[in-house]
C-alpha positions in Angstrom: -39.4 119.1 -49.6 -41.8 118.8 -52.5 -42.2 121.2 -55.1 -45.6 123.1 -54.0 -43.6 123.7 -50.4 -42.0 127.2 -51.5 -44.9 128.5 -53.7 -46.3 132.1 -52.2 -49.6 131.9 -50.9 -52.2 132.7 -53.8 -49.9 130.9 -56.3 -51.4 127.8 -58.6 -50.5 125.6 -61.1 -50.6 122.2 -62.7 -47.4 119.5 -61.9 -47.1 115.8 -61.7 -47.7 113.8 -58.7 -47.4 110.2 -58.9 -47.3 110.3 -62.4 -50.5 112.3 -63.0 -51.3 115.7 -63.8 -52.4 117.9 -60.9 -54.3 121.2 -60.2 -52.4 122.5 -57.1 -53.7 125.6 -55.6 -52.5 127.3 -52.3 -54.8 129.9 -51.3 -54.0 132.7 -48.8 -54.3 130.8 -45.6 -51.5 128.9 -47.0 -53.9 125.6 -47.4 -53.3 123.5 -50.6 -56.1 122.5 -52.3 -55.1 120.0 -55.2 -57.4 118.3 -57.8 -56.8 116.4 -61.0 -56.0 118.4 -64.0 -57.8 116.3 -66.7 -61.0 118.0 -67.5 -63.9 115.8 -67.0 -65.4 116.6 -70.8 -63.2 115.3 -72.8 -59.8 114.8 -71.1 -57.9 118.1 -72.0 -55.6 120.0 -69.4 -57.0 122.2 -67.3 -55.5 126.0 -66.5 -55.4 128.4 -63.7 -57.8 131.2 -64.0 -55.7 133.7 -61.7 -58.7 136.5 -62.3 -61.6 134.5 -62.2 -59.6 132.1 -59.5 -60.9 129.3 -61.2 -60.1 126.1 -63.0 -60.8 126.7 -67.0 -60.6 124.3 -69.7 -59.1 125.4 -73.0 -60.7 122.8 -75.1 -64.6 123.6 -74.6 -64.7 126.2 -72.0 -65.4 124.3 -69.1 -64.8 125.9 -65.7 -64.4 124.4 -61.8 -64.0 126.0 -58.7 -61.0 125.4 -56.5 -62.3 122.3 -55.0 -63.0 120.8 -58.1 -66.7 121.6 -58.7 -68.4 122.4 -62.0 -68.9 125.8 -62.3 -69.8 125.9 -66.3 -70.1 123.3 -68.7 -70.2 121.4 -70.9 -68.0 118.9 -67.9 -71.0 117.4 -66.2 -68.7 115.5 -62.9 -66.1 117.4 -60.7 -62.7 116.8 -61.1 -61.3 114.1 -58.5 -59.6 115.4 -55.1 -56.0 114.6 -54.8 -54.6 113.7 -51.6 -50.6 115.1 -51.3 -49.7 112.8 -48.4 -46.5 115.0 -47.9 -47.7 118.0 -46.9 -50.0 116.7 -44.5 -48.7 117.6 -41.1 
């Protein structure tokens, strides 16, 4: 059982998976959506938004969508998908 299993639907936050930092989102369908949490700028940690249900960078303001995509900039290039094999049914 991983450690994403258990969350409530709506819940998000950022964990380790195979060694890297991830954005793990499950929305209310119960479908995780997970990206990496290294903002594509300049390589600071991403946070959950839980108003704006978005992705926000503290270091330069930089904010994705759940999926990954650039909403605002200055991050030019999504974040990269991640693939959680274990939940995959």
């Amino acid at each position: 059982m991983s450690e994403i299993e258990p969350w409530k639907n709506g819940q998000a936050g950022v964990v380790i998976i195979d060694h890297k930092k991830t954005a793990v989102y499950k929305d209310e369908a119960g479908q995780v959506h997970a990206v990496s949490a290294i903002c594509t700028h300049m390589g600071c940690t991403i946070g959950w938004n839980a108003d704006e249900r978005t992705w926000d960078c503290p270091c330069h303001g930089s904010r994705y969508s759940i999926e990954g995509k650039v909403l605002r900039g200055p991050a030019k290039k999504d974040l990269e998908r991640v693939e959680i094999d274990y939940l995959k049914k």
